[in-house]
N, C-alpha and C positions, 0 to 999 in steps of 0.2 A: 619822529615823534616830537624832537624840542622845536621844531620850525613848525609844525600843528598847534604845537600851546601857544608857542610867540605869536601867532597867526590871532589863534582865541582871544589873549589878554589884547591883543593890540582892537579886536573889535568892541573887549568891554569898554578901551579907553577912549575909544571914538562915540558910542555910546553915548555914555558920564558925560563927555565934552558936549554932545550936541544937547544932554538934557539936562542938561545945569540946572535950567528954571523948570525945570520940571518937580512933581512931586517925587517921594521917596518909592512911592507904591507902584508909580509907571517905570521908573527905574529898573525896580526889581522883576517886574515883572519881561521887559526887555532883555534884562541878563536871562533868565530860564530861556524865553525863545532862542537866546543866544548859544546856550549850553545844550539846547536842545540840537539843534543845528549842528554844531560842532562834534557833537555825536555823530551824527548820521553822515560829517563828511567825514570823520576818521574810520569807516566802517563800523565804528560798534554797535553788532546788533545782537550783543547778550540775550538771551532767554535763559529765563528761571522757575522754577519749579517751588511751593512753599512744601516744606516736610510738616507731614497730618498722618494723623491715624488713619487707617483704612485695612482692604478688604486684599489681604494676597491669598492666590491659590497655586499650592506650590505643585509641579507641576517635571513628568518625565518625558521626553521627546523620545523617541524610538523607532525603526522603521520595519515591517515587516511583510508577510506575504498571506494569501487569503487561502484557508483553504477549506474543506468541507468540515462543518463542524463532528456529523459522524460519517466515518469512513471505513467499509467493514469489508473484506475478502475471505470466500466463501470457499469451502472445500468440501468433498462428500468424505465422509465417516469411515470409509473401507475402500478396500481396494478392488474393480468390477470395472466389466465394458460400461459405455456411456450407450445408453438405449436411446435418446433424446436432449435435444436440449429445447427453448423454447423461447429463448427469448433474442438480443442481439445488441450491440453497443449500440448507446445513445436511447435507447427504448426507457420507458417512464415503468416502473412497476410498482404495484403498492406492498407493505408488509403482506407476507401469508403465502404471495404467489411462487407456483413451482416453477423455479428455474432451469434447472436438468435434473435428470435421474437414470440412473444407471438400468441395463436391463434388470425386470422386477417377473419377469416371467417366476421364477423357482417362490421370491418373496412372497407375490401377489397369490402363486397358487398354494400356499402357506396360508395365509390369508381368508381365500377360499373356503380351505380347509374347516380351519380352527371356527367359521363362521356358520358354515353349514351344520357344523355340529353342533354347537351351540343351537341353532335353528331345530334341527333333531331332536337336543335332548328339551327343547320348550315344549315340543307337538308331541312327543312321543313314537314310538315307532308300530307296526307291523308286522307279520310272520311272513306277508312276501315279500318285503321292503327286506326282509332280511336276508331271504333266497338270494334275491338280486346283486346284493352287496358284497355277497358270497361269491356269487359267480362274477365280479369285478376282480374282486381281490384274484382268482382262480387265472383269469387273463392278463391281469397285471402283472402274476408273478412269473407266467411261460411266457412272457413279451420279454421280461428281463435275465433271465434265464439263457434268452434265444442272445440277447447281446451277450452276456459272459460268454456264451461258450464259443461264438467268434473273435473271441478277442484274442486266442492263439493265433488263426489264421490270420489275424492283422498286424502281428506283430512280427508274426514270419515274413509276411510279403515286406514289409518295409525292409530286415535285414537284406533281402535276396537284392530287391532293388535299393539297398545302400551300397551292397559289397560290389554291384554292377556300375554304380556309378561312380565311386573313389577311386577301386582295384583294377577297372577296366575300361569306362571311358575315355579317364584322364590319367591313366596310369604313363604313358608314353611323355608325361610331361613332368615326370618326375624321372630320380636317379634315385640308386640306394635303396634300403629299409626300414623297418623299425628300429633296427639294431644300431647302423651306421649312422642313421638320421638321412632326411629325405632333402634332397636339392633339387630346383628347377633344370629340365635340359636346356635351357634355353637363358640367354640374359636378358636383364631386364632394367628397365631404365628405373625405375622407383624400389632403392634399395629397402625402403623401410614397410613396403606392401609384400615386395619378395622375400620377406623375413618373417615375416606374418604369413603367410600362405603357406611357409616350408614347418612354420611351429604347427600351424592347423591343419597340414598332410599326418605332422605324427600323430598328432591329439585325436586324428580321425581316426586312427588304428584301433588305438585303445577304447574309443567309441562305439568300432565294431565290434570288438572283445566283449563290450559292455551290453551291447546289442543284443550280441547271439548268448549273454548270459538270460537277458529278458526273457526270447523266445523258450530256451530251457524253462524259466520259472514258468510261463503259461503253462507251459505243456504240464507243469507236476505240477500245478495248480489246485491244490486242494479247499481254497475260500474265493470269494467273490473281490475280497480284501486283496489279493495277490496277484486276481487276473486284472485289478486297476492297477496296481504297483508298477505292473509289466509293462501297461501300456504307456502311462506317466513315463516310466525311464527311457520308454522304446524313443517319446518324443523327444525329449531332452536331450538324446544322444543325436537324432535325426538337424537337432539345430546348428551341431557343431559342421556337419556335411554341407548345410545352407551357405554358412559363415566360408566356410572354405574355398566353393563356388564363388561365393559373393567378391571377394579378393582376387579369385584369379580371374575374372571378367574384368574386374579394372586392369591385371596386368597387362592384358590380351588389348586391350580398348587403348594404352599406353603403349602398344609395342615399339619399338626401336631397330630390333636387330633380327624379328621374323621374315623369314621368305612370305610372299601373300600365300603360296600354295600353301603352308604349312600352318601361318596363320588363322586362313578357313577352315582347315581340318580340326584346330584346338579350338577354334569357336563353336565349329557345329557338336561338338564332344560336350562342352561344356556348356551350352544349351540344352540337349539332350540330358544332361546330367543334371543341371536344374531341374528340368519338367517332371523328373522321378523323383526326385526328391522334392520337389510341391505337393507332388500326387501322395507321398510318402504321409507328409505334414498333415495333407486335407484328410487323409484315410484316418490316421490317428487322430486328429481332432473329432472328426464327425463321430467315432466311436465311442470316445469320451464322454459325447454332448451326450451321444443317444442314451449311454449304458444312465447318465446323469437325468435323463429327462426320464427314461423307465422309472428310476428309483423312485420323482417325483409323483410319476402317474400311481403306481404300488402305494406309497405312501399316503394318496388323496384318497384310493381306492379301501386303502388300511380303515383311515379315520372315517369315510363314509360306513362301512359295515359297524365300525364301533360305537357310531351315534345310533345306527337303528337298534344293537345290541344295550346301548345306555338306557336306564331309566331318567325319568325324571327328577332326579333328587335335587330339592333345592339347593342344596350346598353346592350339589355336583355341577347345577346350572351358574351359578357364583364365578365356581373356578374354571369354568370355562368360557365364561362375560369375561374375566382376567388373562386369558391365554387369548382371545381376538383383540382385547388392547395391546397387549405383546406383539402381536405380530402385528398390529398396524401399528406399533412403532418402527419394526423391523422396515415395512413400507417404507417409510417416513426416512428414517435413516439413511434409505438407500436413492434419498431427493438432497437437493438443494435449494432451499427454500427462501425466499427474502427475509429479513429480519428487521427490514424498515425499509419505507417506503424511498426512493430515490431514482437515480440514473445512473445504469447502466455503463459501468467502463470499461470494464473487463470481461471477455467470455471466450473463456478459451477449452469451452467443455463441446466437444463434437461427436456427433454420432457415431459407435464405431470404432471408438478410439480407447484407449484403456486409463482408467483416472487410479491416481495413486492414493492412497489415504490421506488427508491432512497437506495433500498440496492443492494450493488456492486456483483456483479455476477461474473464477467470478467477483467482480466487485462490482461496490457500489458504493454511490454516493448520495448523502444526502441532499435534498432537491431545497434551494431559500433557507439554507440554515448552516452559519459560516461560520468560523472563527479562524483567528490570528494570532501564529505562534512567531514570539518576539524574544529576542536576546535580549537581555539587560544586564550593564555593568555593573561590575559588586556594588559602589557607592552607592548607587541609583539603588540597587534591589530591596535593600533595608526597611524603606519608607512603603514598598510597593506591597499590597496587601488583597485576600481576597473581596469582589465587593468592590472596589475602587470606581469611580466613573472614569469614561474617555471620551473622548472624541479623537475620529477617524478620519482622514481624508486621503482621497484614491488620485495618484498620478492621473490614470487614467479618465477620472472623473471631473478634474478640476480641483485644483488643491482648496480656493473656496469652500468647498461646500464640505460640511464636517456632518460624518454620521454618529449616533449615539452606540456607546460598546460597554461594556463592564467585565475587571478581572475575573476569570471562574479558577484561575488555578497558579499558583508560584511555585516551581518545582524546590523542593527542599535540598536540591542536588546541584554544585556548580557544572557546568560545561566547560572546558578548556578549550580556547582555541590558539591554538601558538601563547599555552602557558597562560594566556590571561581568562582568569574565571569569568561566567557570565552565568545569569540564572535566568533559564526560559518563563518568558512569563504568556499564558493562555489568555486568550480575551474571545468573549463573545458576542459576535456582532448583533445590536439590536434593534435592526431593521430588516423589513422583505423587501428592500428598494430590487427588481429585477437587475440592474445595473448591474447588481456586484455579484460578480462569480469567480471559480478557483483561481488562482494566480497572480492574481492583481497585485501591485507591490500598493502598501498602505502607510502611512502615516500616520502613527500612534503619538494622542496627547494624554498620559495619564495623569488625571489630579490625587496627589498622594495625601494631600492636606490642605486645610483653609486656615487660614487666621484673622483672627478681626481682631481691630484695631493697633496693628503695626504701624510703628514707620518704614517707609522705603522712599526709594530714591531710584530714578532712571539706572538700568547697569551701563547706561555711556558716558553717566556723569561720572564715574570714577576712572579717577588715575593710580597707578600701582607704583610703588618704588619698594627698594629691598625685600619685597617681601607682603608687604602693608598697603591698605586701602585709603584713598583719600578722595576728598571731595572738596570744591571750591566752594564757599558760602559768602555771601553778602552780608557786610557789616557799616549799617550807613554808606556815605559813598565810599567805600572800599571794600576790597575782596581779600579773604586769608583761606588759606586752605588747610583744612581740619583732617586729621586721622581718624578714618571710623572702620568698626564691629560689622561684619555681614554676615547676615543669618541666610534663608533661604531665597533659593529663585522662584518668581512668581513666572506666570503664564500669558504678560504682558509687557515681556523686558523689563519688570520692574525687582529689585532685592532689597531685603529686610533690612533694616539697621538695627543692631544691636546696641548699640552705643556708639560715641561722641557726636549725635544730634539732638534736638530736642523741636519738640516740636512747635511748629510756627518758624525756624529759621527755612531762609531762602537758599537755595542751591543755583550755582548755577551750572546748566544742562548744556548750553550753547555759547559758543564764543567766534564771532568772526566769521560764523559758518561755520564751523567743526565738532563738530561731537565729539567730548572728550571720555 
């Protein structure tokens, strides 16, 4: 630096010397070009910024992901086989459409019912509309009659063919009794199947205990109530027999230490002992269905003769416009129905298959209608408010390009994540650009504040010591650097000054190349 000045004053004195006879004005004006020059050879290429009032918008950075503004997961109401479903992932549906529904035979002919009569008691009835209704009811109730009173015989044939296939199929594959507890004759490589099969040998005893109680009940069955009871428990008992099969097939399928001769013979045993006890299962079910579907028929056949029997009474026709809205909600309940229009994510509702109450089966999403759930630091949250504007930009899309968004929700609750609170903040994106869909990671700008007429000052013009903020300023030809006050960040690297500037002084931003 001092062989730079020497350099300078040595060119003012050559200068002066050669412009002696020169005026004062060409002089001076030679030294500026001189000091101009001497500048540009010492590198100094300051740049300065004047401090003015102006326009800051303060301003939260935050990064987040996209997802469907609404997102709903669907379940049916009760618990029922699935009769149908109708729709499949990726499929567009609009609100209102039925998505699955459970078998509706029993509901629908409910349904029927309550609507025929209704239909009845508008028109009026007949003296042989009523014969006829008579003679329904008459046949409905020997159809159902005819099922009770086989419902003994079906509950006997399943004992016979239980006690044949636990006590004597597979009996040769057991040791022991009820008493001592039952053990495999044979070893087995999967100690924890073979534990299970020897607990499900005894459970199967008491099953059959439980069984040949049933059959007793049909037999001194005195209500229609009893001879269903019967058969209910006959099945219940009939599953623990399945279960038990089911286990020792994997044992057999696992063997380790069977001769093959002996092998074949426990598999064909216990095939044979499956197929009766399926047959076992199917008997009892179909009896169920049937003695279920008679009740239905009886009961259609009931409210047919009692609509021809009804009068017309307005009131009467009232309350029974109100009993087919009932049942076509009962309908209704037993659908799943879209609740807004969207796509398709989830459908895990199949034909056939048994749906639980209030477990979700079906989603969806909404179709160009998005929002962005964002963590934000405590500091940050304070300022952040419902209503706020943003702008958004998608890695994916180009960080360029900003879309328009607005806060809809600041949870009132922090989130911890490894102990540091954060508050979720909601934004809803406010464009149908197709570009954007679930996942995207995004780029949140949110403006929490404007102010007009602050000062600010670049945030690379400052420098920090102890603690404290400073900034270099130009004072004539010389520079001193000042202590100042900072208020907020704006949204173009620039921050407020609070105090020690004023306005019209010069800062300087650049030195040498470097941003300070």
């Amino acid at each position: 630096m001092g062989a730079n000045i020497k350099s300078f004053f040595s060119s003012v004195f050559t200068v002066v010397r050669n412009h002696k006879k020169k005026t004062g004005a060409v002089v001076a004006l030679v030294l500026f070009m001189l000091y101009i020059g001497y500048g540009k050879s010492t590198g100094d290429t300051s740049q300065y910024v004047e401090v003015k009032p102006q326009e800051l918008r303060e301003q939260v950075a935050v990064t987040g992901r996209v997802k469907p503004y609404d997102e709903v997961s669907l379940a049916f109401e009760k618990t029922g086989r699935i009769g149908a479903s109708y729709v499949k992932v990726g499929d567009y549906v609009n609100a209102g459409t039925t998505l699955a529904a459970l078998e509706l035979t029993s509901s629908l002919a409910q349904l029927s019912a309550e609507e025929a009569k209704l239909e009845q008691l508008k028109r009026g009835s007949r003296p042989e509309e009523v014969s006829v209704k008579k003679a329904d009811v008459d046949v409905a109730t020997q159809a159902l009659a005819a099922e009770y009173n086989t419902a003994f015989d079906t509950v006997n044939d399943a004992l016979t063919k239980s006690e044949d296939a636990v006590r004597v199929k597979i009996a040769t594959m057991f040791t022991g009794n009820s008493t001592s507890g039952y053990k495999l004759s044979f070893t087995t490589c999967d100690t924890e199947t073979g534990n299970m099969v020897t607990t499900l040998r005894s459970k199967s005893e008491t099953a059959l205990a439980t069984l040949r109680a049933s059959v007793g009940a049909a037999a001194s069955a005195t209500s229609d109530t009893d001879r269903e009871a019967a058969l209910s428990d006959a099945r219940a008992q009939t599953l623990v027999f399945r279960d038990l099969l089911k286990n020792l097939s994997i044992l057999l399928n696992q063997n380790c230490t069977l001769a093959d001769s002996s092998l074949d013979t426990y598999r064909t045993n216990v095939s044979a002992a499956n197929s009766s006890i399926a047959s076992v299962l199917s008997s009892l079910s179909d009896k169920i269905n049937a003695i279920a579907s008679a009740k239905v028929a009886l009961k259609k056949s009931q409210s047919a003769l009692a609509l021809v029997q009804a009068g017309s009474d307005p009131q009467e026709i009232a309350t029974q416009a109100a009993r087919v809205k009932d049942a076509e909600a009962v309908v209704r309940s037993n659908q799943i129905i879209a609740p807004l229009s969207g796509i398709v994510t989830k459908m895990d509702a199949k034909a056939g298959e048994i749906a639980y109450a209030n477990t979700a089966l079906i989603s969806i999403d909404s179709k160009n209608s998005y929002k962005i759930e964002v963590q934000v630091p405590e500091l940050d949250s304070t300022g952040i408010k419902k209503g706020d504007k943003a702008n958004i930009s998608f890695d994916a899309l180009g960080t360029q390009t900003l879309f328009p968004a607005e806060v809809v929700l600041v949870d009132p609750a922090e989130t911890l994540t490894d102990n540091v609170p954060t508050y979720k903040v909601t934004l809803g994106i406010q464009s149908d650009d197709e570009r954007i869909k679930s996942g995207l990671t995004a780029n949140v700008y949110i403006t929490t504040a404007i102010k007009e007429g602050v000062l600010t000052v670049p945030a690379y013009a400052l420098t920090s010591k102890d603690g404290k903020k400073y900034v270099t300023i130009k004072s004539d030809k010389t520079t001193k650097e000042v202590e100042i006050t900072i208020g907020a960040h704006g949204d173009k690297g620039e921050v407020e000054v609070l105090s020690g500037l004023s306005g019209g002084d010069v800062v300087v931003i650049q030195n040498a190349g470097t941003k300070k």
